[in-house]
C-alpha positions in Angstrom: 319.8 -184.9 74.2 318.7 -181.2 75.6 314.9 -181.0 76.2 313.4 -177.7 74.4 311.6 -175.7 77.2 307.8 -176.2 77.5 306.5 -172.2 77.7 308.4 -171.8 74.2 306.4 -174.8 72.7 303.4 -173.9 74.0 304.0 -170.5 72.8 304.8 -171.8 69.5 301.6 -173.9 69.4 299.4 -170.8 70.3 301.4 -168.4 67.5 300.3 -171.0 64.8 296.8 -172.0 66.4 296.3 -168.1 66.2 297.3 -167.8 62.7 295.3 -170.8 61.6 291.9 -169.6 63.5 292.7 -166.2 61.7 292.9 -167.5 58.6 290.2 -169.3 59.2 287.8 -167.0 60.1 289.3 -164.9 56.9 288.1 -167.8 54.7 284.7 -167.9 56.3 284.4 -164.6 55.8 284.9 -164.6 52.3 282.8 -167.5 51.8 280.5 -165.8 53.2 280.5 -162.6 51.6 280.6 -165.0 48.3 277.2 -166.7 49.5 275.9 -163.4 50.4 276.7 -161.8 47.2 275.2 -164.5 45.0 272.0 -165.0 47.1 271.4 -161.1 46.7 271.9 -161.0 43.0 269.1 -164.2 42.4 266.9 -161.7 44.6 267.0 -159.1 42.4 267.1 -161.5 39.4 263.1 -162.0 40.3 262.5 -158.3 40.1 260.2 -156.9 37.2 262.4 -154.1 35.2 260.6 -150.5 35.1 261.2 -147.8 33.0 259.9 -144.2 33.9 259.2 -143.0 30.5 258.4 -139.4 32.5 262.3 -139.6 32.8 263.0 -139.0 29.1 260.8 -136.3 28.3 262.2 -134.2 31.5 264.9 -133.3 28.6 261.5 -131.5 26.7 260.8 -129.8 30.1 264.2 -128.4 30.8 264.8 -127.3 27.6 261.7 -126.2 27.3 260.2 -127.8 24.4 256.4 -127.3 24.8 254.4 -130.8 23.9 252.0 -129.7 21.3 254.9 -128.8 19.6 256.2 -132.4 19.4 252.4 -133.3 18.5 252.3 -130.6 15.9 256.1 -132.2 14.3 254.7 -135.6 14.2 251.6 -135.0 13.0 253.5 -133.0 9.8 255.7 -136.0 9.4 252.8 -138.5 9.3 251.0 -136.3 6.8 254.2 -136.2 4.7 254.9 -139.8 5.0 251.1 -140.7 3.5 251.2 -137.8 0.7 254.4 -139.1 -0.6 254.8 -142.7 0.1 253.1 -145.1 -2.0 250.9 -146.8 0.5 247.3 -146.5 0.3 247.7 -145.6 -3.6 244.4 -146.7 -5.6 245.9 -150.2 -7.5 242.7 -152.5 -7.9 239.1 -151.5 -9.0 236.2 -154.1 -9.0 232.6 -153.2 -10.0 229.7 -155.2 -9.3 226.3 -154.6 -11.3 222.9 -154.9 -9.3 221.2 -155.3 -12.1 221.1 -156.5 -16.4 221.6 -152.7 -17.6 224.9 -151.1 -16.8 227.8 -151.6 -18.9 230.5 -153.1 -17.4 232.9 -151.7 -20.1 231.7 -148.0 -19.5 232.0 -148.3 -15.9 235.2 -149.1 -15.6 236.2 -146.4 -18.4 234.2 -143.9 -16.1 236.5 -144.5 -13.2 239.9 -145.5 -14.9 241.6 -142.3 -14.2 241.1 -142.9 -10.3 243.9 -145.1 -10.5 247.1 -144.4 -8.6 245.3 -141.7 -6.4 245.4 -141.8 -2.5 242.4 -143.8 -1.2 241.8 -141.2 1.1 241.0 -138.6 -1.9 238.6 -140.6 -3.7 234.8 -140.0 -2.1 231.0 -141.6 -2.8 229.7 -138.4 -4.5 232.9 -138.0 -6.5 232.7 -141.9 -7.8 228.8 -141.3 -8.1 229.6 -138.4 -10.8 232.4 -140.0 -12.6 229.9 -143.1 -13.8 226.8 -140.8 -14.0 229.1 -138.8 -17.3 228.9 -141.9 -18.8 225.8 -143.7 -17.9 222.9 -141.6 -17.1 220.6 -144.5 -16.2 223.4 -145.3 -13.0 220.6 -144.4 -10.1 223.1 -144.9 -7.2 226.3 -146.4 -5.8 228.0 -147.9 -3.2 231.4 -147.4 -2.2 233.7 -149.5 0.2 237.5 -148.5 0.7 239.3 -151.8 1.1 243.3 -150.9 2.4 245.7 -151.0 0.9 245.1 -150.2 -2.2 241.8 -151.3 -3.3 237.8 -149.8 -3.9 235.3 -151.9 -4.7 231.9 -150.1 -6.2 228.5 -151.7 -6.1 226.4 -149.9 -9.3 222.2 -150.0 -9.4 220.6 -148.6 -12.0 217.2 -147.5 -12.7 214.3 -150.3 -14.1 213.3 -150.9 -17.4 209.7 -149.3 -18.3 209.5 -149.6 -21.7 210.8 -151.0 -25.4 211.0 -148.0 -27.3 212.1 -147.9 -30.9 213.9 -144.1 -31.9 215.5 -143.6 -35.6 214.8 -147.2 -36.2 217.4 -148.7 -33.6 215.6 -150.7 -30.3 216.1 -149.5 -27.0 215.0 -149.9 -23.6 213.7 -146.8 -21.6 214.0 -146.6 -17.8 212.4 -145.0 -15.1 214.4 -141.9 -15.1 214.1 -141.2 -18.9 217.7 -142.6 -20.3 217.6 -144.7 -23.1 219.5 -148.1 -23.0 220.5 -150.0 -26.5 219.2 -153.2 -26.5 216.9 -155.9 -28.5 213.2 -155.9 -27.7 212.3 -157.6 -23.8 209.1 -159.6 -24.1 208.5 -158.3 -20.3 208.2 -154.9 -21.5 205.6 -153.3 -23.6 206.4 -151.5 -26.7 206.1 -147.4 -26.4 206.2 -145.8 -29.5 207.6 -142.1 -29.3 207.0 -139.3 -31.4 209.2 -136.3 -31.6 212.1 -135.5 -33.3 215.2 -136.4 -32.8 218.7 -135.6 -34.8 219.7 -139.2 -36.3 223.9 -137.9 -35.8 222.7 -137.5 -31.9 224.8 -140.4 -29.5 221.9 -141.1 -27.4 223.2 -144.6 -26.0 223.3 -143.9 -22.4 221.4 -140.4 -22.5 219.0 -139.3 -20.6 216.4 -137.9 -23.4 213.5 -137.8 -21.7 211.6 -136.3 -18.5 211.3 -139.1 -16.1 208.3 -137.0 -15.0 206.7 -138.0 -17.3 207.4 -141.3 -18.4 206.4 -142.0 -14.4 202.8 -140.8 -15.6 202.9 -142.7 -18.5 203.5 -145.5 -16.5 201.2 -144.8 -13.5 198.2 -144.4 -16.1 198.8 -147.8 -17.5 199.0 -149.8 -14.5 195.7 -147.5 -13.1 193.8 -148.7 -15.8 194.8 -152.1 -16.3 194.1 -152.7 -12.7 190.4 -150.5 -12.8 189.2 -152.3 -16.3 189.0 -155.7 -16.2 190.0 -157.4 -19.2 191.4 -154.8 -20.9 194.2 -155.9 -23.8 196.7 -152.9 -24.8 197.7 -153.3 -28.1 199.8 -150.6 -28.5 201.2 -147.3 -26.6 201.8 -143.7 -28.3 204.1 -140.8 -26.1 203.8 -137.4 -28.2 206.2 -135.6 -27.0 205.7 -132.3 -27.9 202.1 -132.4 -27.3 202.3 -134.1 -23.7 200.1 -136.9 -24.1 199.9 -140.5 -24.3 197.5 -142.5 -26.7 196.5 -145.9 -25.8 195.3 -148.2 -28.4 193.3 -151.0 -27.2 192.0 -154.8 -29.0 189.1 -153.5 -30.5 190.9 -150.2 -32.0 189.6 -147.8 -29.4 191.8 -144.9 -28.6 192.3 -143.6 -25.7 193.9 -140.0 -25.3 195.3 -138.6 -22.2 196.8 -135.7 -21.1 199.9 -135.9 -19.1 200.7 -132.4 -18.8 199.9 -130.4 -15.1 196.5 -128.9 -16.5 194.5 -132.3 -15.7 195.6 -134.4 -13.1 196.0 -138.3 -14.7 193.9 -140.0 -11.9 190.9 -137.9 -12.8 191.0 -139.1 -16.0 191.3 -142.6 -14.8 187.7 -141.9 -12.9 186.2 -140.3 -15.7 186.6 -143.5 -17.7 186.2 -146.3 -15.1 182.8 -144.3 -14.6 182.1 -144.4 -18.7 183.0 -147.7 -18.6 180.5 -149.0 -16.1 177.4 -146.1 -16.5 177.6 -145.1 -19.9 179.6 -147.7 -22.5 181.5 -151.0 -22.2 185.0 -149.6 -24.1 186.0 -152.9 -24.6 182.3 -154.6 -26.3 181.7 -151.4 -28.2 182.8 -149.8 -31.2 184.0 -146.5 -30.5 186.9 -144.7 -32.2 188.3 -142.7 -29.7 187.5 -141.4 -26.1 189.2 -137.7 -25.0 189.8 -137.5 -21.6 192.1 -134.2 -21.9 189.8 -132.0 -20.3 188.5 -131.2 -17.1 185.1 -133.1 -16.2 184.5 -133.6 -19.5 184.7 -136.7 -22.0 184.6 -136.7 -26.0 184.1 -139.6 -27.5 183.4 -140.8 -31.3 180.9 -143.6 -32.3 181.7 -146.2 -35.2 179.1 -144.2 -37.1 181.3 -141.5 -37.8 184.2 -143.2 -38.0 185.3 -141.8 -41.1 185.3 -138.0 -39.9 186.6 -139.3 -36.5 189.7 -140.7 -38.2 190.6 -138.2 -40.8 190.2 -135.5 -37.5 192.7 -137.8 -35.4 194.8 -137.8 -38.7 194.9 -134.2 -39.0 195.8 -133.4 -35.5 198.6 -136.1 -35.0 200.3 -137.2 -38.2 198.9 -140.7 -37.4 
């Protein structure tokens, strides 16, 4: 057998050694570029993402698109989006009385036609109005917007003063001079009015008379209830036309005073405390009537004449 010579094996051996180490180092190298590859795409896994919003409005700025304009668009858009869209559309209404005298049915008549409106059209003052056309004694309101679609309206109306009785029907008279249909409150005391007023008249509701002066009405009898001791009044008379109240007391004394602006009503208060205490006991004596319409003065009528005292009163005021 021929021996193969020892250089061409040994060449042979370094040819393939070659071309393994190469391959070799090829595979590392693409291992490696694998492991670099992959740890440089976890990196960058971690990072936070950022947008440059300046980036999309540099199209505005090129193309030269000033901003208000954009704020003027939007704003027109928005505007036309509440006008016509039915959000915000008046849907529920709830009322809630502060008191025993507004009518519950009447308010919510008064603001029926508010429904289906934008809630941003409907204001305090307008509300205020809308019950005051139907209920004069309505002395204020409150008025909270609740979105989307509902108002809710606290009502207060003015006190009670009197029981007062007008073309035979019972009503109760409040501070500011409306008239409220009602039976008789035993809290109340009974003013009799005289004037005339037209039976077909719808006064239910009305303001009728001047709460100027049913406030002095009022103001004279708590003046002298507090300043007399023991005084009982048995009944109360408002003329009208003639501006003055008439008080009729347990032992049929009248007393007459003016509430027009000639006389002011606390002088006449002082004028008959000071009778009272110096002069004569108005509640132990018997006199017919005390006049305390004018200035510094006081006219009075004894028992003794009774008789002309009476048909005089008579004469003047139909009583």
């Amino acid at each position: 057998m021929r021996e193969k010579p020892l250089s061409k094996i040994k060449l042979f051996t370094y040819f393939i050694k070659n071309k393994f180490s190469k391959k070799k180092k090829n595979n590392s190298k693409i291992i490696l570029n694998k492991i670099e590859s992959w740890s440089f795409t976890k990196k960058r896994s971690n990072f936070n993402i950022r947008i440059n919003y300046l980036e999309y409005f540099k199209f505005f700025k090129k193309n030269y698109i000033p901003y208000y304009l954009i704020l003027w668009i939007s704003i027109i858009f928005i505007t036309i989006f509440l006008v016509l869209w039915p959000i915000f559309t008046l849907k529920y209404i709830e009322i809630i009385k502060k008191d025993n005298i507004t009518n519950m049915n009447i308010a919510y008549k008064s603001v029926e036609n508010l429904r289906w409106e934008k809630l941003y059209k409907i204001n305090e003052l307008d509300v205020f109005n809308k019950f005051k056309n139907y209920q004069d004694n309505i002395k204020s309101i409150n008025l909270k917007i609740q979105l989307p679609n509902t108002i809710k309206i606290e009502a207060e109306s003015y006190k009670e003063v009197f029981n007062v009785m007008i073309n035979n029907n019972t009503y109760i008279l409040v501070e500011n001079g409306t008239v409220i249909p009602s039976q008789t409150s035993k809290s109340l005391k009974n003013l009799n009015v005289i004037m005339n007023i037209d039976k077909n008249k719808f006064i239910d509701y009305k303001q009728i008379f001047n709460p100027f002066y049913i406030e002095k009405i009022n103001n004279i009898i708590k003046k002298l209830e507090e300043n007399i001791i023991n005084i009982k009044i048995v009944n109360l008379y408002y003329y009208e036309n003639e501006r003055e109240l008439h008080i009729e007391i347990e032992n049929w004394n009248n007393l007459i005073f003016s509430i027009d602006d000639d006389i002011d009503t606390m002088e006449q208060i002082e004028k008959l405390v000071i009778f009272n205490k110096d002069y004569s006991s108005i509640i132990d004596n018997k006199i017919i009537y005390i006049d305390l319409r004018i200035k510094k003065k006081i006219f009075y009528c004894e028992a003794l004449l009774s008789k002309q005292c009476n048909k005089n009163i008579k004469s003047i005021y139909w009583k």
